[in-house]
KOLDOGU-956739 format. One record per residue: residue in three letters; residue number from 1; x, y, z of N, C-alpha, C in turn. Coordinates in nm, 3 decimals, padded with zeros to 5 digits, m for minus. Layout:
N
{type=ALA | seq=NUM | n_px=X | n_py=Y | n_pz=Z | ca_px=X | ca_py=Y | ca_pz=Z | c_px=X | c_py=Y | c_pz=Z} $
...
end
This chain:
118
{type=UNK | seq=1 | n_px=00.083 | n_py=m00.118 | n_pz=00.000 | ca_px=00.000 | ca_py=00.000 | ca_pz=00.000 | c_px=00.088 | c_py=00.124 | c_pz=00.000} $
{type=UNK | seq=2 | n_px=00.087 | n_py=00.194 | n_pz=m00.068 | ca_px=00.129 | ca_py=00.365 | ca_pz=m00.054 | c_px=00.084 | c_py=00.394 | c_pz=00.054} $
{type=UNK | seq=3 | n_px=00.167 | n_py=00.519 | n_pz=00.084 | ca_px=00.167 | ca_py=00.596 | ca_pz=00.200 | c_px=00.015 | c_py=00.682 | c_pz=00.190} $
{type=UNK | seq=4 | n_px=m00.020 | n_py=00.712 | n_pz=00.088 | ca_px=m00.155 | ca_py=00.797 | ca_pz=00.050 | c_px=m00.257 | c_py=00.717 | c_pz=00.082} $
{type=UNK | seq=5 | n_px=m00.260 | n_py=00.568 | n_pz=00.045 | ca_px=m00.350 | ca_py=00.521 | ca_pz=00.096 | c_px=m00.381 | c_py=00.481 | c_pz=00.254} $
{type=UNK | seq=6 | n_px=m00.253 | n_py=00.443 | n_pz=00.297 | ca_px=m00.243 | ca_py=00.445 | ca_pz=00.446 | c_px=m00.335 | c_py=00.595 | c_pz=00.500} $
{type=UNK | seq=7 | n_px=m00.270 | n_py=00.715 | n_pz=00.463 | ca_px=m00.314 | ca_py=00.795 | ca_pz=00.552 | c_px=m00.516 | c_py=00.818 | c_pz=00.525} $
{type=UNK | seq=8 | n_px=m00.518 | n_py=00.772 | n_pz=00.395 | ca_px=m00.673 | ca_py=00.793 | ca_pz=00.395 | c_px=m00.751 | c_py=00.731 | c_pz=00.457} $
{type=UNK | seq=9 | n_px=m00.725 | n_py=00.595 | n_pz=00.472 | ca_px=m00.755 | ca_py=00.524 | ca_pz=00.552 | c_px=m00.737 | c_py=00.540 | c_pz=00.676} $
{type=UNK | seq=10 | n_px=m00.688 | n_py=00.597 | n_pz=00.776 | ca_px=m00.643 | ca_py=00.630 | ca_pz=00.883 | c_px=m00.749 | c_py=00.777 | c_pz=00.900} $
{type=UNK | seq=11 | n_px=m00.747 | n_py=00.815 | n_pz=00.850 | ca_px=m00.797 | ca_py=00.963 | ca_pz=00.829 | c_px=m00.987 | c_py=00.919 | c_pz=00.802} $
{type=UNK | seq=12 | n_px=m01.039 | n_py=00.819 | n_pz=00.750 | ca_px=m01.135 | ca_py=00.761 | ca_pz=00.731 | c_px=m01.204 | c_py=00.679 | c_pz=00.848} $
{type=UNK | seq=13 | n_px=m01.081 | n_py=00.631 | n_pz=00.901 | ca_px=m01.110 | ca_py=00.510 | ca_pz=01.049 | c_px=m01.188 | c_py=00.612 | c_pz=01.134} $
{type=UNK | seq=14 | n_px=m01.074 | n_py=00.765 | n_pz=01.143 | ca_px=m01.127 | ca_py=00.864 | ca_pz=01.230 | c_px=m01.241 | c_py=00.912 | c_pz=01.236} $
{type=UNK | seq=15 | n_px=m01.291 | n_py=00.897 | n_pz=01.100 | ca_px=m01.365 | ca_py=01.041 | ca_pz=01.103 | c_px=m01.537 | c_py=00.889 | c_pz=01.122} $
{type=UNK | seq=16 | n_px=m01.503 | n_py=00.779 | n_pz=01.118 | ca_px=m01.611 | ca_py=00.643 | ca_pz=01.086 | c_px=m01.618 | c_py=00.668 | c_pz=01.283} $
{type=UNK | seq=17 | n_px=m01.478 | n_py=00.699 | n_pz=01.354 | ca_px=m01.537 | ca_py=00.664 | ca_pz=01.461 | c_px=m01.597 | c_py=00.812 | c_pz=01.554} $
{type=UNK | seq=18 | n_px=m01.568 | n_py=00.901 | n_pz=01.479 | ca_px=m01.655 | ca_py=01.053 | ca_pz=01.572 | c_px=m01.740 | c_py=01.027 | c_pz=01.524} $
{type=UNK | seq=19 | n_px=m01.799 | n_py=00.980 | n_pz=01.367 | ca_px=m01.927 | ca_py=00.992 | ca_pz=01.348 | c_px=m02.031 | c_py=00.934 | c_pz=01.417} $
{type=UNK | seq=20 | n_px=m01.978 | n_py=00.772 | n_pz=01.423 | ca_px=m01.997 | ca_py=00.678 | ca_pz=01.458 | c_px=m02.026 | c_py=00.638 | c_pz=01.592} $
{type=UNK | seq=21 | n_px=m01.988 | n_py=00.717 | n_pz=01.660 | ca_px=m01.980 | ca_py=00.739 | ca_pz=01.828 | c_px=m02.126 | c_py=00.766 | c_pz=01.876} $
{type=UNK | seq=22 | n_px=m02.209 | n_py=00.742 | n_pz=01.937 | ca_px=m02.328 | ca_py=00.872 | ca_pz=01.983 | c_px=m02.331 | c_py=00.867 | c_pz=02.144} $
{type=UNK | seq=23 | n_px=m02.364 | n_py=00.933 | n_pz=02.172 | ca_px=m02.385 | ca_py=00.962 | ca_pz=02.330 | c_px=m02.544 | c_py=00.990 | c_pz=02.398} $
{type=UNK | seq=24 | n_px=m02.541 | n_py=00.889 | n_pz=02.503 | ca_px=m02.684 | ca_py=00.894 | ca_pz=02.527 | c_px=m02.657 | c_py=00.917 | c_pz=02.670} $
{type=UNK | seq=25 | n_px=m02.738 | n_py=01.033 | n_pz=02.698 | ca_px=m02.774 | ca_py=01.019 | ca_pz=02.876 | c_px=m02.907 | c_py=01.042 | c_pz=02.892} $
{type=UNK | seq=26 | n_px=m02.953 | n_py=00.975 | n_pz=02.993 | ca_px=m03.085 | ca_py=00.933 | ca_pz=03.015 | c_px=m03.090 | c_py=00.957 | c_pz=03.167} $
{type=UNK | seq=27 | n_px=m03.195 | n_py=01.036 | n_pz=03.204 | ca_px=m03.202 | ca_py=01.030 | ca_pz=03.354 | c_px=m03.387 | c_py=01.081 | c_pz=03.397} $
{type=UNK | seq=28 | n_px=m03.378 | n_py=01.075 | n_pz=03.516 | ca_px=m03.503 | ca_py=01.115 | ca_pz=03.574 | c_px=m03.635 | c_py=01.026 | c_pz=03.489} $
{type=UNK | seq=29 | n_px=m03.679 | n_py=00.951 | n_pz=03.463 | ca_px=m03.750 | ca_py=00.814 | ca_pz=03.410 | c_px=m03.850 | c_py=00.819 | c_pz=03.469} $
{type=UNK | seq=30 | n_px=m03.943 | n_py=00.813 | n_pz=03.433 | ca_px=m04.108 | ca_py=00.834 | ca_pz=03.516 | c_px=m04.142 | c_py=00.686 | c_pz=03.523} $
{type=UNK | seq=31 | n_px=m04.101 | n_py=00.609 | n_pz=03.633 | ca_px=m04.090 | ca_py=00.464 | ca_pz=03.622 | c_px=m04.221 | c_py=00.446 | c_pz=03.691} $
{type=UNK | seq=32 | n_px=m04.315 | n_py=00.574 | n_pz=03.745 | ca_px=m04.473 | ca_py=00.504 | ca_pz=03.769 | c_px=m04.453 | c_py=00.422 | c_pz=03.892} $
{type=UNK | seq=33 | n_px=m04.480 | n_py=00.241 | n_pz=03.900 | ca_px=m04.492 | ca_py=00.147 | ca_pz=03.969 | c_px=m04.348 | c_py=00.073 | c_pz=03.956} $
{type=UNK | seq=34 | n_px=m04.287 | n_py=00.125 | n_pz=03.897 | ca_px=m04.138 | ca_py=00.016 | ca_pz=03.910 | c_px=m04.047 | c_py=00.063 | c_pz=03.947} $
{type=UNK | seq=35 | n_px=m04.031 | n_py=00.118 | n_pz=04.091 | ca_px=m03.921 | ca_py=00.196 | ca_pz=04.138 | c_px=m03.798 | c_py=00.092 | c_pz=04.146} $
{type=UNK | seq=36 | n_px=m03.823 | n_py=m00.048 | n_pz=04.174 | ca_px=m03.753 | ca_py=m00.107 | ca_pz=04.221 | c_px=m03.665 | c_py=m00.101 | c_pz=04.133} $
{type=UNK | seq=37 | n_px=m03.670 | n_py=m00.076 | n_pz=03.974 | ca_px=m03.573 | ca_py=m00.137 | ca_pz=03.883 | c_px=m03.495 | c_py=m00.035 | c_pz=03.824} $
{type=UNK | seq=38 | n_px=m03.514 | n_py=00.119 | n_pz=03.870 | ca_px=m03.482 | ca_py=00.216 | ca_pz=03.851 | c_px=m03.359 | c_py=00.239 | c_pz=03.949} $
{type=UNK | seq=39 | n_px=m03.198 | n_py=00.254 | n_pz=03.925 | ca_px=m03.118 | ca_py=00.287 | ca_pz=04.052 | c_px=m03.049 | c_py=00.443 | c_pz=03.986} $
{type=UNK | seq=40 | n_px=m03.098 | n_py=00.504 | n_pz=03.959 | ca_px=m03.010 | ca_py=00.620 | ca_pz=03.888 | c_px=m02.866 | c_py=00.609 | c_pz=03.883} $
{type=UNK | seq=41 | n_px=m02.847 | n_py=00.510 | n_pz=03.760 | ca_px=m02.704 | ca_py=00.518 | ca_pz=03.693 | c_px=m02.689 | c_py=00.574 | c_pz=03.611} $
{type=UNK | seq=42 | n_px=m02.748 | n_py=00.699 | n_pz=03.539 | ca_px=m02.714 | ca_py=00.793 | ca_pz=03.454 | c_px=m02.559 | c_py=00.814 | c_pz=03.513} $
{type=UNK | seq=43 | n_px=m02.501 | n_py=00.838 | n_pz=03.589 | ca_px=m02.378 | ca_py=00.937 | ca_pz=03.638 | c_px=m02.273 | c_py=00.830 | c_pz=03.606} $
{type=UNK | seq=44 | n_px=m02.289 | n_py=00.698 | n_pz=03.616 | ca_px=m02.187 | ca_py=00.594 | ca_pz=03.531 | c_px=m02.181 | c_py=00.651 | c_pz=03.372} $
{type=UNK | seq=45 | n_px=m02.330 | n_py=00.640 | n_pz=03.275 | ca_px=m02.313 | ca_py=00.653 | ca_pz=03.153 | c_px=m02.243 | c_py=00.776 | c_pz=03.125} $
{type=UNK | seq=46 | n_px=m02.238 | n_py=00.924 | n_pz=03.200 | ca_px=m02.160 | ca_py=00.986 | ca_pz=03.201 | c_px=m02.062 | c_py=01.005 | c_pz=03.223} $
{type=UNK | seq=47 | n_px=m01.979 | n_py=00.911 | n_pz=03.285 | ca_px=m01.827 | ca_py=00.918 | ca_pz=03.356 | c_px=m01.810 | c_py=00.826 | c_pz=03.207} $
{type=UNK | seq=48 | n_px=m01.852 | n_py=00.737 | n_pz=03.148 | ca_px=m01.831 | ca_py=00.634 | ca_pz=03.026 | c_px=m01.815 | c_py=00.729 | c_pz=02.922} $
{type=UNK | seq=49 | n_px=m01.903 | n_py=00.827 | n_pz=02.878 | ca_px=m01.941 | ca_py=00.923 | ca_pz=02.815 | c_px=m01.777 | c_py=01.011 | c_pz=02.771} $
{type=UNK | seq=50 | n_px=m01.775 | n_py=01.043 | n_pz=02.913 | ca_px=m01.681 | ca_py=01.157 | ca_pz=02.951 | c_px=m01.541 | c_py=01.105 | c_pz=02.883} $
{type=UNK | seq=51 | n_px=m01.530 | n_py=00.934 | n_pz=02.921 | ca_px=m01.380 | ca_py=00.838 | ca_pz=02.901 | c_px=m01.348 | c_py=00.857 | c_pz=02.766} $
{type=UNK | seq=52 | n_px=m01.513 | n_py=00.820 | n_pz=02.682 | ca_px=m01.391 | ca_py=00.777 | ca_pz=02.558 | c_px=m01.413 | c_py=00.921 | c_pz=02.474} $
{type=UNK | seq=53 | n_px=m01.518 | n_py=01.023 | n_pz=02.518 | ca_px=m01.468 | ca_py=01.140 | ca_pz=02.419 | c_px=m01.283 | c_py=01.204 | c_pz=02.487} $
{type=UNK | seq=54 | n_px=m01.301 | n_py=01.175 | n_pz=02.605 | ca_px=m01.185 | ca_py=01.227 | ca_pz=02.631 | c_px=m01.018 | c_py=01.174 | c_pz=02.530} $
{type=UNK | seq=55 | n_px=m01.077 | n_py=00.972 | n_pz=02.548 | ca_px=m00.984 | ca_py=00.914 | ca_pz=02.468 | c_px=m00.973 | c_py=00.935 | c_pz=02.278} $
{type=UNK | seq=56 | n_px=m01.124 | n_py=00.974 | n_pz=02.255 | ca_px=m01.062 | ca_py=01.011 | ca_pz=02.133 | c_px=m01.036 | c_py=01.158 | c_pz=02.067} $
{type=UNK | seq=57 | n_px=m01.021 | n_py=01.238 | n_pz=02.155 | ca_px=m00.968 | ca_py=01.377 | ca_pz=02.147 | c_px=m00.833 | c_py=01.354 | c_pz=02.181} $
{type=UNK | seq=58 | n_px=m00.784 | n_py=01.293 | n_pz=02.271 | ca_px=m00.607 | ca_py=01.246 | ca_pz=02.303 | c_px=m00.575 | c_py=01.161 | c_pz=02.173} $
{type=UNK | seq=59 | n_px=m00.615 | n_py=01.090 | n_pz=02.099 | ca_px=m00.590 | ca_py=01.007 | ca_pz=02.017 | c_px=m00.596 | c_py=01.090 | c_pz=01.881} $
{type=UNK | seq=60 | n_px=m00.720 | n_py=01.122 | n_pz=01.859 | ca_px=m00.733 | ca_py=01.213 | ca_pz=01.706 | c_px=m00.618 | c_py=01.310 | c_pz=01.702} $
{type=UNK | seq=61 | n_px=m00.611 | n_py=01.406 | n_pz=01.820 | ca_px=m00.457 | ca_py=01.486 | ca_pz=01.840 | c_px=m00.380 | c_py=01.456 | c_pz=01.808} $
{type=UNK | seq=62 | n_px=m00.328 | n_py=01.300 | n_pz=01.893 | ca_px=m00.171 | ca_py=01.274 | ca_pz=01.927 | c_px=m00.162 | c_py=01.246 | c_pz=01.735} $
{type=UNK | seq=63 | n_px=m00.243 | n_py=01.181 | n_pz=01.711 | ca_px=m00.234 | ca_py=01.117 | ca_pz=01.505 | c_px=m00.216 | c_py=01.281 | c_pz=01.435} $
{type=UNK | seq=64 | n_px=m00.299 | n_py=01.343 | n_pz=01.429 | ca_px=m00.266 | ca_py=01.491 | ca_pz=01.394 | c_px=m00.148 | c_py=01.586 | c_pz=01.426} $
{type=UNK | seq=65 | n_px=m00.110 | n_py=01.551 | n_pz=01.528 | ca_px=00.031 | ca_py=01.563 | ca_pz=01.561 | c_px=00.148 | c_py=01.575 | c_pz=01.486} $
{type=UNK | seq=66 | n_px=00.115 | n_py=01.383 | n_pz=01.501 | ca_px=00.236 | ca_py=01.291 | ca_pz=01.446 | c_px=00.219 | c_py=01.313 | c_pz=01.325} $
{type=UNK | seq=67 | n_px=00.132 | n_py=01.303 | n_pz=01.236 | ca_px=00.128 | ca_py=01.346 | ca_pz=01.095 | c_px=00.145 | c_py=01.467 | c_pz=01.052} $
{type=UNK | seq=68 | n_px=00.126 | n_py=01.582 | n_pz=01.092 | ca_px=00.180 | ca_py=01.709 | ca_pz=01.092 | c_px=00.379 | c_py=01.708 | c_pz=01.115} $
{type=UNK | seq=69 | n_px=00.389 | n_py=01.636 | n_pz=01.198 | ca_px=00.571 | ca_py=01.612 | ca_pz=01.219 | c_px=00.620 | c_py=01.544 | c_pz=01.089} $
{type=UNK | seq=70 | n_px=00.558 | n_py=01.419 | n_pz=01.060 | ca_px=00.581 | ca_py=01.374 | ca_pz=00.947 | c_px=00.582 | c_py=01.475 | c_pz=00.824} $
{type=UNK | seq=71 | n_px=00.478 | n_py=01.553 | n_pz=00.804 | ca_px=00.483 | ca_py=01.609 | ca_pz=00.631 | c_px=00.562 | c_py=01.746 | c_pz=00.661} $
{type=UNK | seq=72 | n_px=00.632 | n_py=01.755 | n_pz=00.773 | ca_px=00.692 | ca_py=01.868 | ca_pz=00.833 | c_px=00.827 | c_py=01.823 | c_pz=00.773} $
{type=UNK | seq=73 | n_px=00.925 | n_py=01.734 | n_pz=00.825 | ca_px=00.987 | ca_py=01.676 | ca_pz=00.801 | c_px=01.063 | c_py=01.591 | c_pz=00.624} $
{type=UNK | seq=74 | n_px=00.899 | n_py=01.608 | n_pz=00.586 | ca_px=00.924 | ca_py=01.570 | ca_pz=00.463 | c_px=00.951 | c_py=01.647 | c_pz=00.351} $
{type=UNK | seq=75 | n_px=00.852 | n_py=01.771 | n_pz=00.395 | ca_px=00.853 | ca_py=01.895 | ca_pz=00.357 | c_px=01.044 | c_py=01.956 | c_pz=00.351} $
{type=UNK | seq=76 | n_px=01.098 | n_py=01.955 | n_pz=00.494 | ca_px=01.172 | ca_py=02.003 | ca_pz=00.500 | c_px=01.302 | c_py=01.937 | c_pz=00.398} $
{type=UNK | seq=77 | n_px=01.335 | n_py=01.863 | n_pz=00.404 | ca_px=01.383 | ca_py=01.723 | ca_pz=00.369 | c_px=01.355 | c_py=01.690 | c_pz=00.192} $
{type=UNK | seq=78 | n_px=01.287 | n_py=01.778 | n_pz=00.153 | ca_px=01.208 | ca_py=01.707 | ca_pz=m00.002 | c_px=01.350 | c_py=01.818 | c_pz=m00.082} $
{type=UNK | seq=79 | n_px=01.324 | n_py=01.748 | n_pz=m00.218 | ca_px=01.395 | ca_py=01.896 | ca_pz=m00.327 | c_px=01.281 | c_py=01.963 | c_pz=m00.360} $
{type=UNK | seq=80 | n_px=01.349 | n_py=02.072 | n_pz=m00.377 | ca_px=01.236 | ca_py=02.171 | ca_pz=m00.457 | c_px=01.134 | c_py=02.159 | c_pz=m00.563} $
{type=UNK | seq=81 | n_px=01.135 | n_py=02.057 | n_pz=m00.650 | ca_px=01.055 | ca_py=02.005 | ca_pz=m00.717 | c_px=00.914 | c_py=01.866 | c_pz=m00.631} $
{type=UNK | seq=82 | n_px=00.962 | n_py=01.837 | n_pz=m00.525 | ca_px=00.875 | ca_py=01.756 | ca_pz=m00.411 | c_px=00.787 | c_py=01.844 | c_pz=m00.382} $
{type=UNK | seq=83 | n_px=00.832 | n_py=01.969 | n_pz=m00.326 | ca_px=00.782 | ca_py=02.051 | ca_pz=m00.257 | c_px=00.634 | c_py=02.091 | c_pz=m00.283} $
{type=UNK | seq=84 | n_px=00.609 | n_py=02.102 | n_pz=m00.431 | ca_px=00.514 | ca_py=02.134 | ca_pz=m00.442 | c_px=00.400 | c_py=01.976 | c_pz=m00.401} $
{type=UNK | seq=85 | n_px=00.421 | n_py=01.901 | n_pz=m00.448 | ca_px=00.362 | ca_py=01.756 | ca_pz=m00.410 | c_px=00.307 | c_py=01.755 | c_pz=m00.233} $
{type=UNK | seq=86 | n_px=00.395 | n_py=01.783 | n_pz=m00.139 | ca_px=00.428 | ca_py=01.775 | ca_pz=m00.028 | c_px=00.306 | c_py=01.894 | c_pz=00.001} $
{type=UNK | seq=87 | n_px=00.293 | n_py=02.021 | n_pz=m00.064 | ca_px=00.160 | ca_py=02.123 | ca_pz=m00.046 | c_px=00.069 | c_py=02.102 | c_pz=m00.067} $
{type=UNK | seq=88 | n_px=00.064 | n_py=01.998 | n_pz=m00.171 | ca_px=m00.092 | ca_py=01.943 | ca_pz=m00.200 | c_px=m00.121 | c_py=01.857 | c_pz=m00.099} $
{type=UNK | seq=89 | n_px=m00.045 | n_py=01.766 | n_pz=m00.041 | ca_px=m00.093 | ca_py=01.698 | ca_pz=00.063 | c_px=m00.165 | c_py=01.783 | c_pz=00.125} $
{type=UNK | seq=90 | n_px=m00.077 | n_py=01.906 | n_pz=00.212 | ca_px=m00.166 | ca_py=01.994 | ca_pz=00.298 | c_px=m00.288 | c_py=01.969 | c_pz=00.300} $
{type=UNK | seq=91 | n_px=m00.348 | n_py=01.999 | n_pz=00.193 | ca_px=m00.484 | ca_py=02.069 | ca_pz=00.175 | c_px=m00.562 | c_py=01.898 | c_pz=00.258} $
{type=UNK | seq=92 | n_px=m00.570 | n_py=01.869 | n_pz=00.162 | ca_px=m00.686 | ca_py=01.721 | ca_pz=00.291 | c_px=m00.658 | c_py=01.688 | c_pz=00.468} $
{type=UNK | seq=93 | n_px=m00.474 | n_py=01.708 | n_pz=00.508 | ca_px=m00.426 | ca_py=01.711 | ca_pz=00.604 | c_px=m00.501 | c_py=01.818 | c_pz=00.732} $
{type=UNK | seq=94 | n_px=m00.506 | n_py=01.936 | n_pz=00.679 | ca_px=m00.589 | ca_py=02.051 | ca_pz=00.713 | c_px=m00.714 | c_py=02.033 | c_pz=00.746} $
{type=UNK | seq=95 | n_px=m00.763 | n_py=01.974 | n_pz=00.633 | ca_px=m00.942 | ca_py=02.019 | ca_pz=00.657 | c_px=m00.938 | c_py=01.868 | c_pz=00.732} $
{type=UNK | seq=96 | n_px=m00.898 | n_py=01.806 | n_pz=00.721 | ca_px=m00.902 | ca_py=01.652 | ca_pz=00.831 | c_px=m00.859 | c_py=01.712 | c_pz=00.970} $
{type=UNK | seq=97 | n_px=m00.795 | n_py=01.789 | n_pz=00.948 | ca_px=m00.729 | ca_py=01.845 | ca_pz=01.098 | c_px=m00.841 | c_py=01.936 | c_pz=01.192} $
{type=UNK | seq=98 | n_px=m00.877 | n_py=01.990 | n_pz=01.083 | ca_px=m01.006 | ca_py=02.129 | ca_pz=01.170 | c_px=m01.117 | c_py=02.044 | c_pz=01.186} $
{type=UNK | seq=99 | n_px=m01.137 | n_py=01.962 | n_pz=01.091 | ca_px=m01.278 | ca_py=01.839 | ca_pz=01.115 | c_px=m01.263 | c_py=01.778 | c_pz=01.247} $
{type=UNK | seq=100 | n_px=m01.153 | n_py=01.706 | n_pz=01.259 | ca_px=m01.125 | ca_py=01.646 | ca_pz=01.398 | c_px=m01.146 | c_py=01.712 | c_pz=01.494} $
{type=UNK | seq=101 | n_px=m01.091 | n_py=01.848 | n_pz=01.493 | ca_px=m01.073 | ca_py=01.935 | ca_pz=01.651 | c_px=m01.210 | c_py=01.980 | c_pz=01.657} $
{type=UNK | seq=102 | n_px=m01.254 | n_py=01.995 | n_pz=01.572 | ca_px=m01.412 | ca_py=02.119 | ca_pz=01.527 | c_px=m01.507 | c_py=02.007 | c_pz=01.583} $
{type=UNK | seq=103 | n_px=m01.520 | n_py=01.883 | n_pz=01.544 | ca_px=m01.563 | ca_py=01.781 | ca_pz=01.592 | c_px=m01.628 | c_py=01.716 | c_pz=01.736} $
{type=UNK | seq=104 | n_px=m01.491 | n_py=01.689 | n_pz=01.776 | ca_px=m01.427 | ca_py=01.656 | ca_pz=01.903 | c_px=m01.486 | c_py=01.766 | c_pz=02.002} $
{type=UNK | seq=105 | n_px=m01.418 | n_py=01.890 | n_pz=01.979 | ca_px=m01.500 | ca_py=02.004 | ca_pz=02.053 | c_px=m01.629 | c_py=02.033 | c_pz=02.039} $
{type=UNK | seq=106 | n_px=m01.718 | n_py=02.028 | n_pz=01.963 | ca_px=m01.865 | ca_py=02.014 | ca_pz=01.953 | c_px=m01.936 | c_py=01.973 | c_pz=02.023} $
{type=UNK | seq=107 | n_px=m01.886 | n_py=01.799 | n_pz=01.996 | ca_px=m01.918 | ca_py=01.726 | ca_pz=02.111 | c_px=m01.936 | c_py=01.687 | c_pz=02.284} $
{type=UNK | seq=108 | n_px=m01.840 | n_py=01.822 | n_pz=02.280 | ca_px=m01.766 | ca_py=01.809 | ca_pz=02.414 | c_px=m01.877 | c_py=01.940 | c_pz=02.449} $
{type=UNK | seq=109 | n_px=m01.893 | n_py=02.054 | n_pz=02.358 | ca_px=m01.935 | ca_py=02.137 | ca_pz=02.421 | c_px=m02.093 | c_py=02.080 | c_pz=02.438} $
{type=UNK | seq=110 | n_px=m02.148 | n_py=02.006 | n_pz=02.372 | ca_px=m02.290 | ca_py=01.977 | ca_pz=02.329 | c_px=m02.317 | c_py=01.873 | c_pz=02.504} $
{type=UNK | seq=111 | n_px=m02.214 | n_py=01.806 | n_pz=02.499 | ca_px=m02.258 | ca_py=01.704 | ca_pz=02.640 | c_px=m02.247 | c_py=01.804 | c_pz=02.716} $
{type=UNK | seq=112 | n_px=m02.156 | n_py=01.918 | n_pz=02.782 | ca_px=m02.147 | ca_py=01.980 | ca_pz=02.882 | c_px=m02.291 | c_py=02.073 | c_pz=02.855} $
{type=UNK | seq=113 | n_px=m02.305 | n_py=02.056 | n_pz=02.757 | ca_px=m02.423 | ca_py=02.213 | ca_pz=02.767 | c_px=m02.584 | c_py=02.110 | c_pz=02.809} $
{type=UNK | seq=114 | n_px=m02.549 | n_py=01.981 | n_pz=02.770 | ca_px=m02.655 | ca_py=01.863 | ca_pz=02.784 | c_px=m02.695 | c_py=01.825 | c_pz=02.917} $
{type=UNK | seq=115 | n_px=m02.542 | n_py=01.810 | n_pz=03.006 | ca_px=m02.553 | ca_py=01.759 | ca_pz=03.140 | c_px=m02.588 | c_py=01.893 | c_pz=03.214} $
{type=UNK | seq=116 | n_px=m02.591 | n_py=02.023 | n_pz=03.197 | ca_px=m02.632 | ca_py=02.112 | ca_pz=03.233 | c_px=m02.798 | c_py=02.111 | c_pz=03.231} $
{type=UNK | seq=117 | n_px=m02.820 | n_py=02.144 | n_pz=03.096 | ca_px=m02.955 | ca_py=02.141 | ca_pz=03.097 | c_px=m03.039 | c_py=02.055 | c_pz=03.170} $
{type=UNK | seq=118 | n_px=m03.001 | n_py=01.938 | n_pz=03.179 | ca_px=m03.057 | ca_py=01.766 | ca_pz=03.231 | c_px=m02.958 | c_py=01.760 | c_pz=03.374} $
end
């Protein structure tokens, strides 16, 4: 496999698992006659909630990072005739980059503004 395809794929895994992700909190349940089966564990699904957006904002980063070092490097490192090759990468690198963070933070702001409201 080329390196182009590696990163699309990688860049694809990401974006399959923010999409892919959803977040549910559920609380206060008008359980009527069935108190018994009701223990308010909403505050687990939120600490769960909390884990893996946290883990995939550390993860989508640390890859955005490392791939930014990489075409940094390559960039630096290329002849002048690479160079231009190495700019076109940019452009998908970028908008994969602001997608991720733009993302990630959305999400983050949408549960905090969620567990507020609820």
């Amino acid at each position: 496999m080329t390196r182009k395809k590696i990163v699309r794929i990688i860049g694809i895994l990401i974006l399959a698992m923010l999409l892919g992700s959803t977040f549910v909190f559920a609380d206060d349940i008008n359980t009527g006659g069935y108190t018994g089966i009701y223990h308010g564990g909403s505050q687990s699904i939120r600490n769960a909630g909390s884990l893996i957006l946290g883990v995939v904002q550390v993860v989508g980063t640390s890859i955005a990072v490392i791939m930014l070092v990489i075409i940094a490097i390559r960039y630096f490192t290329a002849a002048p005739e690479a160079k231009a090759d190495i700019k076109s990468q940019l452009i998908p690198y970028v908008i994969g980059a602001v997608l991720l963070f733009a993302a990630s933070n959305l999400v983050s702001i949408v549960a905090t503004a969620a567990q507020e409201i609820f």
